[in-house]
Each structure stands twice: as C-alpha cells, then as structure tokens.
PDBQT receptor file of N, H, CA, C and O in Angstrom, charges set to zero:
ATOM      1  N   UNK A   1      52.151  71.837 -60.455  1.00  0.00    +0.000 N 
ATOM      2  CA  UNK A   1      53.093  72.871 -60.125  1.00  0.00    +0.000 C 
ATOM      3  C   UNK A   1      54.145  72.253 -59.179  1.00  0.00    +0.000 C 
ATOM      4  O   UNK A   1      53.698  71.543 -58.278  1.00  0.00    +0.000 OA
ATOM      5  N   UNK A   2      55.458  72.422 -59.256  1.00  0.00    +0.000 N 
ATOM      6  H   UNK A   2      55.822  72.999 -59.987  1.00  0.00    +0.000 HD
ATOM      7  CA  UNK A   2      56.480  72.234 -58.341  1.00  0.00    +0.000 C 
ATOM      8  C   UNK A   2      57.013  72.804 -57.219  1.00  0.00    +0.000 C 
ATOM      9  O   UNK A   2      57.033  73.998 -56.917  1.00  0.00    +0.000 OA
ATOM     10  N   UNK A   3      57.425  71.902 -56.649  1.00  0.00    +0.000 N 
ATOM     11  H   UNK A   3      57.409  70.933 -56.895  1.00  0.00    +0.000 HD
ATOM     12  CA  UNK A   3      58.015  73.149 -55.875  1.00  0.00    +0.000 C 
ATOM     13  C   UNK A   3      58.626  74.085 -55.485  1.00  0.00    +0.000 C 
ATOM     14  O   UNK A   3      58.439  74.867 -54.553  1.00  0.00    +0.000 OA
ATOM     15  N   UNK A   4      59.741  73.950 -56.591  1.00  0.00    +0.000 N 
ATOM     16  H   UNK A   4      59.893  73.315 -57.348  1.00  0.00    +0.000 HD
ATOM     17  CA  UNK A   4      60.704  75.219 -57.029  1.00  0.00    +0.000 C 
ATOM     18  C   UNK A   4      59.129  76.079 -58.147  1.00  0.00    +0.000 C 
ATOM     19  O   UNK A   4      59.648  77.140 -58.492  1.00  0.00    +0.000 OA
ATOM     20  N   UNK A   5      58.046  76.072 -58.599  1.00  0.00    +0.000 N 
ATOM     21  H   UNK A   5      57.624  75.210 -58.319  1.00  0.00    +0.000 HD
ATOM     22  CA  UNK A   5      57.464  76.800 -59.241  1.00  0.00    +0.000 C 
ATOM     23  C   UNK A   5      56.955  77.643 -58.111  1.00  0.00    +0.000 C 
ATOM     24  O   UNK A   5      57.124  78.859 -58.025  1.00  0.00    +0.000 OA
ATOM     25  N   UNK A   6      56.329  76.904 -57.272  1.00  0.00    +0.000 N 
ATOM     26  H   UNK A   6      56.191  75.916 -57.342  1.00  0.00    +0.000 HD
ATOM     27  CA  UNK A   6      55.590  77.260 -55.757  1.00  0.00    +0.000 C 
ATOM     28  C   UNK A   6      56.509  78.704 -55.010  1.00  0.00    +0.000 C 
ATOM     29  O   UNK A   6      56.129  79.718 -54.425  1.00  0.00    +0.000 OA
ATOM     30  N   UNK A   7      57.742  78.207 -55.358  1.00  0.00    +0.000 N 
ATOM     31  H   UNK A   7      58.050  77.383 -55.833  1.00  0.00    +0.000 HD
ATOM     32  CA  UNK A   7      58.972  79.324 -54.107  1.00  0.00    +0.000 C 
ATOM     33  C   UNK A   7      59.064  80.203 -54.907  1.00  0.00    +0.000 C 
ATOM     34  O   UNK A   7      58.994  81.381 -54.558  1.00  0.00    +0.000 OA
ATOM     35  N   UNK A   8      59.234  79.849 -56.107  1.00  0.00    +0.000 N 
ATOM     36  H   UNK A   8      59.291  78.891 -56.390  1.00  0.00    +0.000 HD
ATOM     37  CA  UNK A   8      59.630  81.328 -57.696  1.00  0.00    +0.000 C 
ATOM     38  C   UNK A   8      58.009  82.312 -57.523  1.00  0.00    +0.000 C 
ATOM     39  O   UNK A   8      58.100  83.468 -57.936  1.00  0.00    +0.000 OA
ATOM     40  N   UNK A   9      56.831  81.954 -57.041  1.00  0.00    +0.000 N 
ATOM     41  H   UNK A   9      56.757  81.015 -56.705  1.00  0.00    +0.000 HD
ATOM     42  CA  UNK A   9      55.662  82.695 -57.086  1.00  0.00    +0.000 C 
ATOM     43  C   UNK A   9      55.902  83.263 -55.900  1.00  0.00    +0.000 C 
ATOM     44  O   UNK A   9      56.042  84.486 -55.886  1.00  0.00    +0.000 OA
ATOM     45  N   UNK A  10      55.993  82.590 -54.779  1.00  0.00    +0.000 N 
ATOM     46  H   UNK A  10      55.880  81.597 -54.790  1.00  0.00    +0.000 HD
ATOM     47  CA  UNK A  10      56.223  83.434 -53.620  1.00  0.00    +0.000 C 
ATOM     48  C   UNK A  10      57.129  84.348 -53.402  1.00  0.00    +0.000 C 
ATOM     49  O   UNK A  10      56.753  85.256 -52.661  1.00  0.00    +0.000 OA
ATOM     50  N   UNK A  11      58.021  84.403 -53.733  1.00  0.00    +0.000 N 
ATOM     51  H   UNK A  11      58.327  83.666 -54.335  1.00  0.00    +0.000 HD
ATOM     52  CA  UNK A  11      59.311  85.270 -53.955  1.00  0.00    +0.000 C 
ATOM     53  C   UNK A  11      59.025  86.128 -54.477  1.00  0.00    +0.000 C 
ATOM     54  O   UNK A  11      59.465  87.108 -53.874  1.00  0.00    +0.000 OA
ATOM     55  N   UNK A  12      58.335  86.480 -55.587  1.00  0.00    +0.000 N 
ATOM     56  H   UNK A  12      57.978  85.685 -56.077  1.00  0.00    +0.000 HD
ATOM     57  CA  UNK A  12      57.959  87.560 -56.240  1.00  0.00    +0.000 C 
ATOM     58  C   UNK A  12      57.164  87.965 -55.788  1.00  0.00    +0.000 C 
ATOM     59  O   UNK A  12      57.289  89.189 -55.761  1.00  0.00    +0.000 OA
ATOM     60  N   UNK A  13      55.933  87.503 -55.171  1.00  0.00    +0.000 N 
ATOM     61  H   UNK A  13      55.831  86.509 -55.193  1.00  0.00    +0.000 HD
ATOM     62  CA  UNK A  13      54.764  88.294 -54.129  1.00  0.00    +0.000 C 
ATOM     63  C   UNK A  13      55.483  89.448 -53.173  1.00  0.00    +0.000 C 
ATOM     64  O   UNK A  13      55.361  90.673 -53.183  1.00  0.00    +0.000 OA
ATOM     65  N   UNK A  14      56.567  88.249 -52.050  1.00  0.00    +0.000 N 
ATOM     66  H   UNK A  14      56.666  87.254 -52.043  1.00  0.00    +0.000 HD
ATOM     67  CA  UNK A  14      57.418  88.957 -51.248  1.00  0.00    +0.000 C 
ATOM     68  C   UNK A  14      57.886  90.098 -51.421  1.00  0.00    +0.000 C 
ATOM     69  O   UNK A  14      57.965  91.012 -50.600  1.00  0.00    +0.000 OA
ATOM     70  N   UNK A  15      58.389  90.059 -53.098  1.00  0.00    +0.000 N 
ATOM     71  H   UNK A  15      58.324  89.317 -53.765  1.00  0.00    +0.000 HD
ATOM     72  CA  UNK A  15      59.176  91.390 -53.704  1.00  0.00    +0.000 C 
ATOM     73  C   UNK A  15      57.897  92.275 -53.694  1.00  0.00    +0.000 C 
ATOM     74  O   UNK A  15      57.854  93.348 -53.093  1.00  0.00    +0.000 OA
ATOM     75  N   UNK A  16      56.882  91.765 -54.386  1.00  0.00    +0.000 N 
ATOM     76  H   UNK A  16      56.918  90.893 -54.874  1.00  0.00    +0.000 HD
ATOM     77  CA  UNK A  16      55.869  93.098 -54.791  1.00  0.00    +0.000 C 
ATOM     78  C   UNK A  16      54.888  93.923 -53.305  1.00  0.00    +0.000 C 
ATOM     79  O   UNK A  16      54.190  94.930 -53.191  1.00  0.00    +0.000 OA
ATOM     80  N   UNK A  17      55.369  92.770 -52.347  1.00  0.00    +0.000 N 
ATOM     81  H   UNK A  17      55.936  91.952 -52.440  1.00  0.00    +0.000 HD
ATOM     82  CA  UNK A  17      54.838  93.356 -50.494  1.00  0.00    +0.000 C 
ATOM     83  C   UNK A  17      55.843  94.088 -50.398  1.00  0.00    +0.000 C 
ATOM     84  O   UNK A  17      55.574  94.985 -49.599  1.00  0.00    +0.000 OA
ATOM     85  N   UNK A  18      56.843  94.185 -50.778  1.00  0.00    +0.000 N 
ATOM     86  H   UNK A  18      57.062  93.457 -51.427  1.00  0.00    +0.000 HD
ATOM     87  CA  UNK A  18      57.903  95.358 -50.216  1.00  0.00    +0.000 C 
ATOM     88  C   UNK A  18      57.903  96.247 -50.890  1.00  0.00    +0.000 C 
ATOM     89  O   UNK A  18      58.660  97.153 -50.544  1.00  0.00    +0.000 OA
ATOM     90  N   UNK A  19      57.143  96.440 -52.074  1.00  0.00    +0.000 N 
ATOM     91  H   UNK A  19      56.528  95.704 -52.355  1.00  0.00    +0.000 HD
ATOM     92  CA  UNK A  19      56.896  98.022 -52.547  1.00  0.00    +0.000 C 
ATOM     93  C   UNK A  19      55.354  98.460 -52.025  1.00  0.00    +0.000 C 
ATOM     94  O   UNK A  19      54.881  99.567 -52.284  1.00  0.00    +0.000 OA
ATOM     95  N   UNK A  20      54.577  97.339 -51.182  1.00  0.00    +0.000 N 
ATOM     96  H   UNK A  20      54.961  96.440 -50.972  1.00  0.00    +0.000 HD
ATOM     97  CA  UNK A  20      53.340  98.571 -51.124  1.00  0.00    +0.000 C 
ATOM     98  C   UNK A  20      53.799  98.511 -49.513  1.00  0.00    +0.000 C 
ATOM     99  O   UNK A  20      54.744  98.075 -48.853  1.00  0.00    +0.000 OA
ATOM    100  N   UNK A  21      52.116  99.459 -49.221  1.00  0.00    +0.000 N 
ATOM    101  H   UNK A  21      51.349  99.812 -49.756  1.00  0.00    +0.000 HD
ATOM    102  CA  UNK A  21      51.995  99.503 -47.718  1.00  0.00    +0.000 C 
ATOM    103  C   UNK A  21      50.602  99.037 -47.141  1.00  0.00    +0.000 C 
ATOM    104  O   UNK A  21      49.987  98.278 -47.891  1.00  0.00    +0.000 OA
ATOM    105  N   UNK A  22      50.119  99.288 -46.190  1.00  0.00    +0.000 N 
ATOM    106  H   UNK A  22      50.619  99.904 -45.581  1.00  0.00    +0.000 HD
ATOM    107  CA  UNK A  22      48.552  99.660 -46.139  1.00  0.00    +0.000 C 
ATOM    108  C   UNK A  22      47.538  97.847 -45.961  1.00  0.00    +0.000 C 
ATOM    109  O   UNK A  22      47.810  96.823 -45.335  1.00  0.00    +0.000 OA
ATOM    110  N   UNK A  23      46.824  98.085 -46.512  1.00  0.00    +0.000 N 
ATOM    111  H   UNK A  23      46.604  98.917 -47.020  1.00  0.00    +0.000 HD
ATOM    112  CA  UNK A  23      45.775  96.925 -47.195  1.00  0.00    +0.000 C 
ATOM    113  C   UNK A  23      46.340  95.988 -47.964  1.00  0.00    +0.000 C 
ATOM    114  O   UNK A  23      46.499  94.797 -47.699  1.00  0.00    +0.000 OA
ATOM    115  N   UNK A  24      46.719  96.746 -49.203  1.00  0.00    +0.000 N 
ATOM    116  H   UNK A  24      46.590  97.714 -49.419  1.00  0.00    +0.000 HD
ATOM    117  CA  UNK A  24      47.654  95.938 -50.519  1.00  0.00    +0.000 C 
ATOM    118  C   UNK A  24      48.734  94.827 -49.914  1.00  0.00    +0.000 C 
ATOM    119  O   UNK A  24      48.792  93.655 -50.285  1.00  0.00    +0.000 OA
ATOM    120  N   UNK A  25      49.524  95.404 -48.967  1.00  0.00    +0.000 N 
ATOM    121  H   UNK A  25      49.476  96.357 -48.665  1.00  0.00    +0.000 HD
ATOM    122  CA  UNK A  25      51.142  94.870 -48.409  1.00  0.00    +0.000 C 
ATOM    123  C   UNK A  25      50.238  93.600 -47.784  1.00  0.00    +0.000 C 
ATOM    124  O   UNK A  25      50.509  92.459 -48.156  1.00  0.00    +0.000 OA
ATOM    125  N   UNK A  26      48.889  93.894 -46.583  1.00  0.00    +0.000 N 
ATOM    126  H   UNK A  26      48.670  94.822 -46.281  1.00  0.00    +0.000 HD
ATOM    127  CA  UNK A  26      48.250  92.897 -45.669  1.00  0.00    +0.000 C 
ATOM    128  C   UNK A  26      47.689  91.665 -46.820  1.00  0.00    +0.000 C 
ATOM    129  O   UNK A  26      47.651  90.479 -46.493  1.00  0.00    +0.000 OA
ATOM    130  N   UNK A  27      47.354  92.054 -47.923  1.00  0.00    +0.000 N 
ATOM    131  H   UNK A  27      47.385  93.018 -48.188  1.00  0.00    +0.000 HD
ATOM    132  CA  UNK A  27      46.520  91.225 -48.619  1.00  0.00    +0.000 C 
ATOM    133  C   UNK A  27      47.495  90.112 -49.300  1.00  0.00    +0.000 C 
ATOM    134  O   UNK A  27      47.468  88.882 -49.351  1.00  0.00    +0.000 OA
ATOM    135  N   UNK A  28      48.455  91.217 -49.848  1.00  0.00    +0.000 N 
ATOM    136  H   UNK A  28      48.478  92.216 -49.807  1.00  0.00    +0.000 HD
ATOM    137  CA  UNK A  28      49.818  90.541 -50.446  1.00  0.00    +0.000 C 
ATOM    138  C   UNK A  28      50.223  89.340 -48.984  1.00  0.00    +0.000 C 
ATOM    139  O   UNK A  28      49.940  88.142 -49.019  1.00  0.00    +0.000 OA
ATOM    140  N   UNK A  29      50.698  89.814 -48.181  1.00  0.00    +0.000 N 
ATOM    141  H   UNK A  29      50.928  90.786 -48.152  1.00  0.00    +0.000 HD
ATOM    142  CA  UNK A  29      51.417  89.415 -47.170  1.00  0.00    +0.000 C 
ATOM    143  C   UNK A  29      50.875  88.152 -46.892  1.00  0.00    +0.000 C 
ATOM    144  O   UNK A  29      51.637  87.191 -47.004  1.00  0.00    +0.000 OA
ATOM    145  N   UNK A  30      49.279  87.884 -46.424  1.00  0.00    +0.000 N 
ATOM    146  H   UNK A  30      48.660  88.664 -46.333  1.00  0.00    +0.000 HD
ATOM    147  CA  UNK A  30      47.932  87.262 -46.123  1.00  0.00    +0.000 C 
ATOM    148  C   UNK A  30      48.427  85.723 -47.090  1.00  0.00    +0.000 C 
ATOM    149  O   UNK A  30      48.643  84.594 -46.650  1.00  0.00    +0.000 OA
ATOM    150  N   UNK A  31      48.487  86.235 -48.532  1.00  0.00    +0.000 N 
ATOM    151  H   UNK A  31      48.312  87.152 -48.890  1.00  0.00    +0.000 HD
ATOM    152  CA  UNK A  31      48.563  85.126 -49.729  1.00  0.00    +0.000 C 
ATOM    153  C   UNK A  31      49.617  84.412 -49.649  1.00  0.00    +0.000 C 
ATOM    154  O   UNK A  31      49.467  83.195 -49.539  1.00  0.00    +0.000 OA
ATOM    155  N   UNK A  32      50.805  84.912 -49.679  1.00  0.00    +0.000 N 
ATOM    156  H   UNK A  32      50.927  85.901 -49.768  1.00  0.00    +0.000 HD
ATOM    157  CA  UNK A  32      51.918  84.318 -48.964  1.00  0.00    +0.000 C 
ATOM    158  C   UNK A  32      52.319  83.136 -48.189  1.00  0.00    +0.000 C 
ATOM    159  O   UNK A  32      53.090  82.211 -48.447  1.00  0.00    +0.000 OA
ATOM    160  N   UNK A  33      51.396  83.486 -46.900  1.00  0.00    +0.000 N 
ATOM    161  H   UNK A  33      50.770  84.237 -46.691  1.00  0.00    +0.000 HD
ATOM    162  CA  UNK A  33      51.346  82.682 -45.785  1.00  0.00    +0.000 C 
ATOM    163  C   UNK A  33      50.493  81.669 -46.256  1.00  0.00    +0.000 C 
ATOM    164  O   UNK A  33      50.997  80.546 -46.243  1.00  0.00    +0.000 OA
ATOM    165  N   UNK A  34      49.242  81.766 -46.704  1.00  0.00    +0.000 N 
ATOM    166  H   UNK A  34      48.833  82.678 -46.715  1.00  0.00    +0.000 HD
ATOM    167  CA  UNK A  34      49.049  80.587 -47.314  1.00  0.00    +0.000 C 
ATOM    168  C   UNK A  34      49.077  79.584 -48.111  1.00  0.00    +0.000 C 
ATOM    169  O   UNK A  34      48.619  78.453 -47.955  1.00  0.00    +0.000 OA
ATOM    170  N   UNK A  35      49.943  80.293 -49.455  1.00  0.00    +0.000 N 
ATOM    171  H   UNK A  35      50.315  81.212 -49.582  1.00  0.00    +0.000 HD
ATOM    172  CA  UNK A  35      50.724  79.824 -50.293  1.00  0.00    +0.000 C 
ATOM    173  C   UNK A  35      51.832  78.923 -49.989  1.00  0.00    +0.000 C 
ATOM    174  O   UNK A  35      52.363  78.119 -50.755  1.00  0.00    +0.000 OA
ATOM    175  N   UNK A  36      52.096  79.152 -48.823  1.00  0.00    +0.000 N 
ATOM    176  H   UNK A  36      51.665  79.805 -48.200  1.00  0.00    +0.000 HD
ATOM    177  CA  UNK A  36      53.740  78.880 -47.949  1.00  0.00    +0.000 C 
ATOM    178  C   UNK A  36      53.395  77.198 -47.146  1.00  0.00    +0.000 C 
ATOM    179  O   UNK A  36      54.075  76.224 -46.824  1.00  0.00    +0.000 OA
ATOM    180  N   UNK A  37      52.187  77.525 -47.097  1.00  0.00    +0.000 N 
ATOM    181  H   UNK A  37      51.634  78.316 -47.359  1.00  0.00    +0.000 HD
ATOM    182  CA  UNK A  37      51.495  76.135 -46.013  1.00  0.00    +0.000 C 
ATOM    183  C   UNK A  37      51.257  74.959 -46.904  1.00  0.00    +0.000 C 
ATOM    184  O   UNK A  37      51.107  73.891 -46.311  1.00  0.00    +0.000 OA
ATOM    185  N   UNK A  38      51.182  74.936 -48.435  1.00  0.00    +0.000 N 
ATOM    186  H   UNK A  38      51.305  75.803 -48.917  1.00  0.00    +0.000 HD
ATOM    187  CA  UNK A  38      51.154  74.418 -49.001  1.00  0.00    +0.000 C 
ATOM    188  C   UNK A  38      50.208  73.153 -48.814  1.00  0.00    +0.000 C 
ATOM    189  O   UNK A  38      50.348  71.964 -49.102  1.00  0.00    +0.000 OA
ATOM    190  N   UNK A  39      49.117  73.935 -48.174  1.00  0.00    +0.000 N 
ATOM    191  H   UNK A  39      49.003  74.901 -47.940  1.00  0.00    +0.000 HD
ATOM    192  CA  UNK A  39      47.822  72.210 -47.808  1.00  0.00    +0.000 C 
ATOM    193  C   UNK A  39      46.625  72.804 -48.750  1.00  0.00    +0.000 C 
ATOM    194  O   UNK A  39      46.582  73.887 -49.332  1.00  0.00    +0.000 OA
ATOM    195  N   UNK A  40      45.913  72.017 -48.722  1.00  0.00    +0.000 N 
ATOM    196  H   UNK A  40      45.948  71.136 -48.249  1.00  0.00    +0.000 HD
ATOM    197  CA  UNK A  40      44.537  71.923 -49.541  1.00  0.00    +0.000 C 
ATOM    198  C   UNK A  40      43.536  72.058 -48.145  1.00  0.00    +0.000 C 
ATOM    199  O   UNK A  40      43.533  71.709 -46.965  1.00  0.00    +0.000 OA
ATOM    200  N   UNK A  41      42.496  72.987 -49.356  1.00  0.00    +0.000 N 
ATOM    201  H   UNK A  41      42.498  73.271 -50.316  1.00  0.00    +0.000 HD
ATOM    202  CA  UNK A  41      41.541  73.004 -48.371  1.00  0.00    +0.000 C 
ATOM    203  C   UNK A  41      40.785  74.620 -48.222  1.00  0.00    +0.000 C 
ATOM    204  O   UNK A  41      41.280  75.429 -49.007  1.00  0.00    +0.000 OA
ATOM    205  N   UNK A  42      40.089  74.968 -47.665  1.00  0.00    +0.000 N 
ATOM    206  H   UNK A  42      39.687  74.311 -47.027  1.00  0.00    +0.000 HD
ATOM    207  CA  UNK A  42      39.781  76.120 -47.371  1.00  0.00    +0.000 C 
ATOM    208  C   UNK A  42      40.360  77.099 -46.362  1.00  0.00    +0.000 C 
ATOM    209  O   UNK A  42      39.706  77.195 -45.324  1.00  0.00    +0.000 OA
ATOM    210  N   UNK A  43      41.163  77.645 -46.431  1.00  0.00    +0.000 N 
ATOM    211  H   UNK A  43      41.695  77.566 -47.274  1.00  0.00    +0.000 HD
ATOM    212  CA  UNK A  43      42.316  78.779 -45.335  1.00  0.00    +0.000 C 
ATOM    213  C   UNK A  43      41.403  79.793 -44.186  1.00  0.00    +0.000 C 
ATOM    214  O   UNK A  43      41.721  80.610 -43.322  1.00  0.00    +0.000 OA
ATOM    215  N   UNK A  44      40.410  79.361 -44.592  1.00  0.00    +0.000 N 
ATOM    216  H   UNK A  44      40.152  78.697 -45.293  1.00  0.00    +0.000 HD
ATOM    217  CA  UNK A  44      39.056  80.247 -43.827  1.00  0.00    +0.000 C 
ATOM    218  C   UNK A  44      39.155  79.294 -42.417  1.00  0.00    +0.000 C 
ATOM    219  O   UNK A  44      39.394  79.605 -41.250  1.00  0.00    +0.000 OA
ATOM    220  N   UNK A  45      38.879  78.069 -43.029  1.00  0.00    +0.000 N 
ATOM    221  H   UNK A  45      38.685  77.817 -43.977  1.00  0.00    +0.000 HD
ATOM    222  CA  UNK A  45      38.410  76.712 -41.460  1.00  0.00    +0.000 C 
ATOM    223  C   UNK A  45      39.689  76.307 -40.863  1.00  0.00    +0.000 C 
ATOM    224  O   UNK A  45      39.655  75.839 -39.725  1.00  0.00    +0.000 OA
ATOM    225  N   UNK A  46      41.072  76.450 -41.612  1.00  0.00    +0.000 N 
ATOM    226  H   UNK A  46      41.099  76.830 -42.536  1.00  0.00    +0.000 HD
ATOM    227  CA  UNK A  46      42.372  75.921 -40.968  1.00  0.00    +0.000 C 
ATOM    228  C   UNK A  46      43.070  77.008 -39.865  1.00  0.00    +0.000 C 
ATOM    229  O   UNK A  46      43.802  76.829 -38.892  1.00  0.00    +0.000 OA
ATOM    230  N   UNK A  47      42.446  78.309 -40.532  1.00  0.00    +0.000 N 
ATOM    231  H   UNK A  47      41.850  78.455 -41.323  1.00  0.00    +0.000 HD
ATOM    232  CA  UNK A  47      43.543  79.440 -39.476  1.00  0.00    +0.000 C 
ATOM    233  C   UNK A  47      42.820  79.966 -38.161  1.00  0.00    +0.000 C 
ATOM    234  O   UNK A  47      41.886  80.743 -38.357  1.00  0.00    +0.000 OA
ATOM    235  N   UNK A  48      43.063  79.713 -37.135  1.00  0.00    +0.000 N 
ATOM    236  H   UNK A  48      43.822  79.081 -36.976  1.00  0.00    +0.000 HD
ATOM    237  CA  UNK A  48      42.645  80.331 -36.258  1.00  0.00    +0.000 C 
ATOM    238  C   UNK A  48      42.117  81.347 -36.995  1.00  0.00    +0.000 C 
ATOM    239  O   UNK A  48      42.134  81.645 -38.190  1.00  0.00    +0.000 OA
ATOM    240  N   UNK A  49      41.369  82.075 -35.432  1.00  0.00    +0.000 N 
ATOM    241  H   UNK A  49      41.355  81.833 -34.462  1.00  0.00    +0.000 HD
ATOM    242  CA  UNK A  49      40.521  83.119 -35.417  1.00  0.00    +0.000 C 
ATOM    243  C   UNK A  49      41.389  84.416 -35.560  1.00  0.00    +0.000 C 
ATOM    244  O   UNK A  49      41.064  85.238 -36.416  1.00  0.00    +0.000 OA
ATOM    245  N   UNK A  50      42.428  84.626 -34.795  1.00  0.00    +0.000 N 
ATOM    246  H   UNK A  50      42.692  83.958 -34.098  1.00  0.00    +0.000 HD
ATOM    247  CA  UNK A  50      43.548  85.511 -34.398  1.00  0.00    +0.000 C 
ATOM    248  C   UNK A  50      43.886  86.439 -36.176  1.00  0.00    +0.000 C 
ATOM    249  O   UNK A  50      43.815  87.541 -36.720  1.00  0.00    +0.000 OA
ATOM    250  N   UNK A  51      44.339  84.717 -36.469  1.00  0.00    +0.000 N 
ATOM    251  H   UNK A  51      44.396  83.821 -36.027  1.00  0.00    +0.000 HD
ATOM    252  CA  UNK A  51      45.117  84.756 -37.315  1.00  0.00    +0.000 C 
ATOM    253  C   UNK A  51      44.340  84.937 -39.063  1.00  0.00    +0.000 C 
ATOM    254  O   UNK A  51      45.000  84.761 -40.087  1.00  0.00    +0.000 OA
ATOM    255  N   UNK A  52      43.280  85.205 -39.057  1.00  0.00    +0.000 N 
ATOM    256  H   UNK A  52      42.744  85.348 -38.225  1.00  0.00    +0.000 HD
ATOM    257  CA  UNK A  52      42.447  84.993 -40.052  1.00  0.00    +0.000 C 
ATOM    258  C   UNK A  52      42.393  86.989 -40.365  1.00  0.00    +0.000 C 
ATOM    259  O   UNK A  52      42.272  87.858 -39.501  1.00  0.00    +0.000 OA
ATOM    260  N   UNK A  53      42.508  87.141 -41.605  1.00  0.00    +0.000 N 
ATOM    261  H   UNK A  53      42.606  86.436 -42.307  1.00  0.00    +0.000 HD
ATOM    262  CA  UNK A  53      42.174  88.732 -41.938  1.00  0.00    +0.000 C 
ATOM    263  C   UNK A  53      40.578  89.377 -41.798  1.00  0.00    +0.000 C 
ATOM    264  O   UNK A  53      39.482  88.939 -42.149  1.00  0.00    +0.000 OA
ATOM    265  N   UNK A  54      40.979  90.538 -41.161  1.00  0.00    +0.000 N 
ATOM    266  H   UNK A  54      41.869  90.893 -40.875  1.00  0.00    +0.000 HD
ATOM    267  CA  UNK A  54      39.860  90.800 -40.564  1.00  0.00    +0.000 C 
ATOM    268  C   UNK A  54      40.183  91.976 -41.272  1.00  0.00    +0.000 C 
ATOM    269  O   UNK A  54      40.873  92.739 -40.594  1.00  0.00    +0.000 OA
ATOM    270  N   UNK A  55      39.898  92.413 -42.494  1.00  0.00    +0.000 N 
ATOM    271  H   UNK A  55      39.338  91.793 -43.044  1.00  0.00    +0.000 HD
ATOM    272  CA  UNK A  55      40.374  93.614 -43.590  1.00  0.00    +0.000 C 
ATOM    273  C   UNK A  55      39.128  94.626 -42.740  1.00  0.00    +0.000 C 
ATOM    274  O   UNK A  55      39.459  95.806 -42.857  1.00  0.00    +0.000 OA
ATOM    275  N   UNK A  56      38.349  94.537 -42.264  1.00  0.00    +0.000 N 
ATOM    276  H   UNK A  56      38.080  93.578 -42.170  1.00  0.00    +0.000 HD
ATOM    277  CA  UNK A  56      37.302  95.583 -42.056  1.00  0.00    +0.000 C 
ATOM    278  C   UNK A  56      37.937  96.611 -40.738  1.00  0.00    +0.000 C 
ATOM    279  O   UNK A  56      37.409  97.678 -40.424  1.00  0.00    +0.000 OA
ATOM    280  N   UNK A  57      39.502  95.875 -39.887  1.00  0.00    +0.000 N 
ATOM    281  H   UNK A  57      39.931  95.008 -40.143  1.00  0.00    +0.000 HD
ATOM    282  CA  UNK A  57      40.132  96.243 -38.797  1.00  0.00    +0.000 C 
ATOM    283  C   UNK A  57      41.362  97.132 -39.303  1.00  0.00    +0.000 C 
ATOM    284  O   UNK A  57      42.137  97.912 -38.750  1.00  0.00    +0.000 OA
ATOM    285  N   UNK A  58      41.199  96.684 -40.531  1.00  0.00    +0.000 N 
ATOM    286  H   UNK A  58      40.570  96.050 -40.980  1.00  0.00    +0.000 HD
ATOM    287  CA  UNK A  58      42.814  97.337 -41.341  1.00  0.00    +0.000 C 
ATOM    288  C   UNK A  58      42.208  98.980 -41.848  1.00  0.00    +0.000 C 
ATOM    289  O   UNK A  58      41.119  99.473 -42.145  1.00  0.00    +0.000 OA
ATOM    290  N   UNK A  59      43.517  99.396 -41.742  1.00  0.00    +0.000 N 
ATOM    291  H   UNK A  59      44.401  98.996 -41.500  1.00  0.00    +0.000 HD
ATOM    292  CA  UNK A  59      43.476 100.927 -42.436  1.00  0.00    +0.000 C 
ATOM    293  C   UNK A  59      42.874 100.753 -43.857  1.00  0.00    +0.000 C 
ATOM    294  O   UNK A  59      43.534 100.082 -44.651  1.00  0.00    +0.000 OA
ATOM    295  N   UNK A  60      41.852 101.213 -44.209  1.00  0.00    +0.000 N 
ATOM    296  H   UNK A  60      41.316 101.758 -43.564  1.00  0.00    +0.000 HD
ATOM    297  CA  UNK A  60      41.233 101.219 -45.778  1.00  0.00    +0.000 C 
ATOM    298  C   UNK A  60      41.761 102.061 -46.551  1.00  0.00    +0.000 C 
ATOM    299  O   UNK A  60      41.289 102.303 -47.661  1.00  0.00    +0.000 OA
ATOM    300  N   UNK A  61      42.971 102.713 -46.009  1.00  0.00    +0.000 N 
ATOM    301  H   UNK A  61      43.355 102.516 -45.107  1.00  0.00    +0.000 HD
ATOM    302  CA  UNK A  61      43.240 103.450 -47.400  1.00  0.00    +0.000 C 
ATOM    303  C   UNK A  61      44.025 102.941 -48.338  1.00  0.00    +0.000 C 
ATOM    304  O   UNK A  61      44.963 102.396 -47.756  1.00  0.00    +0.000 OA
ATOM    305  N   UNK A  62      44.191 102.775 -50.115  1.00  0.00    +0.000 N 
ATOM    306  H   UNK A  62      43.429 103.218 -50.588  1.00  0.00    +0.000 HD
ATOM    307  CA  UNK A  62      44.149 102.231 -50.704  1.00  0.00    +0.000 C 
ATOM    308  C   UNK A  62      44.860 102.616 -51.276  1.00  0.00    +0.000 C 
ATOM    309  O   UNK A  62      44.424 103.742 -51.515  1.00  0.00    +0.000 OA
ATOM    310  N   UNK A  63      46.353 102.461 -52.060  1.00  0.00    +0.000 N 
ATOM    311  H   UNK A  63      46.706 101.546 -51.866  1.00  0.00    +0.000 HD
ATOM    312  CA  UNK A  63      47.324 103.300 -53.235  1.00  0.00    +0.000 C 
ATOM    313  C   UNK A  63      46.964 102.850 -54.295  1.00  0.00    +0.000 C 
ATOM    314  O   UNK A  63      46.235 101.878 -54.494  1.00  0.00    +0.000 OA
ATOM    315  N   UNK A  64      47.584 103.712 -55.220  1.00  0.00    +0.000 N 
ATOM    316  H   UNK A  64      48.176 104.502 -55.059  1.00  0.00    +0.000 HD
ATOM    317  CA  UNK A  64      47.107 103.181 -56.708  1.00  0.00    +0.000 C 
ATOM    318  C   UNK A  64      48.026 102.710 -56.683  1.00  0.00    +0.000 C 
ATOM    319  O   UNK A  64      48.951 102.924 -55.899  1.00  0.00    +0.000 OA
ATOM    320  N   UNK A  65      47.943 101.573 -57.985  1.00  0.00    +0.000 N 
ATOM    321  H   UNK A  65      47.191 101.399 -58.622  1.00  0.00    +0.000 HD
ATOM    322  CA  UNK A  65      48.705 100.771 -58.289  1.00  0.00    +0.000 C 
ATOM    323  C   UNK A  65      50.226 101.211 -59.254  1.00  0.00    +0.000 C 
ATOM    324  O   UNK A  65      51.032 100.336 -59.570  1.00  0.00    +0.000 OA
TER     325      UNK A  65
C-alpha cells in the first residue's frame, strides 16, 4: 500500500467521523490515529496509558448505522 493509498483511506474515515457521534465517531477517530502513525506493531504496547481507549469510560449509546 502507498502512501497516497494510506491518506485516500484516512480521509474517508475522517469524512465518515464527521457524520457519527458517540462510540462510533471515538472508534472511528481511535483508527485514524493509528493509521496516521504509520509503524508496525501492536497499538495496545506503543500508546500510553492516557491515551489508549478505554470504550468501557465512553457513553455506550450506539446509532444505527
């Protein structure tokens, strides 16, 4: 994959975080950022603690799609 393929996926995530809210937008949002870092590896052991999703802290309510 390239890296103009890499920015064309993210871009469209971006677009599809700006139509939700909630969970969806955090999860969307979440993929992004790691998509964006562009390293190998497991995103669990690289991100701080802070910074790691803690979905069980987030609002659970859920839109349909």
């Amino acid at each position: 994959m390239t890296d103009e393929d890499l920015a064309c996926i993210i871009a469209a995530l971006r677009a599809r975080a700006a139509m939700r809210k909630g969970l969806r937008r955090h999860r969307i949002t979440r993929l992004v950022e790691r998509l964006a870092e562009g390293g190998t590896g497991n995103p669990k052991w690289k991100i701080e603690e802070y910074g790691q999703t803690h979905e069980e802290d987030l609002d659970e309510e859920e839109e349909p799609d």
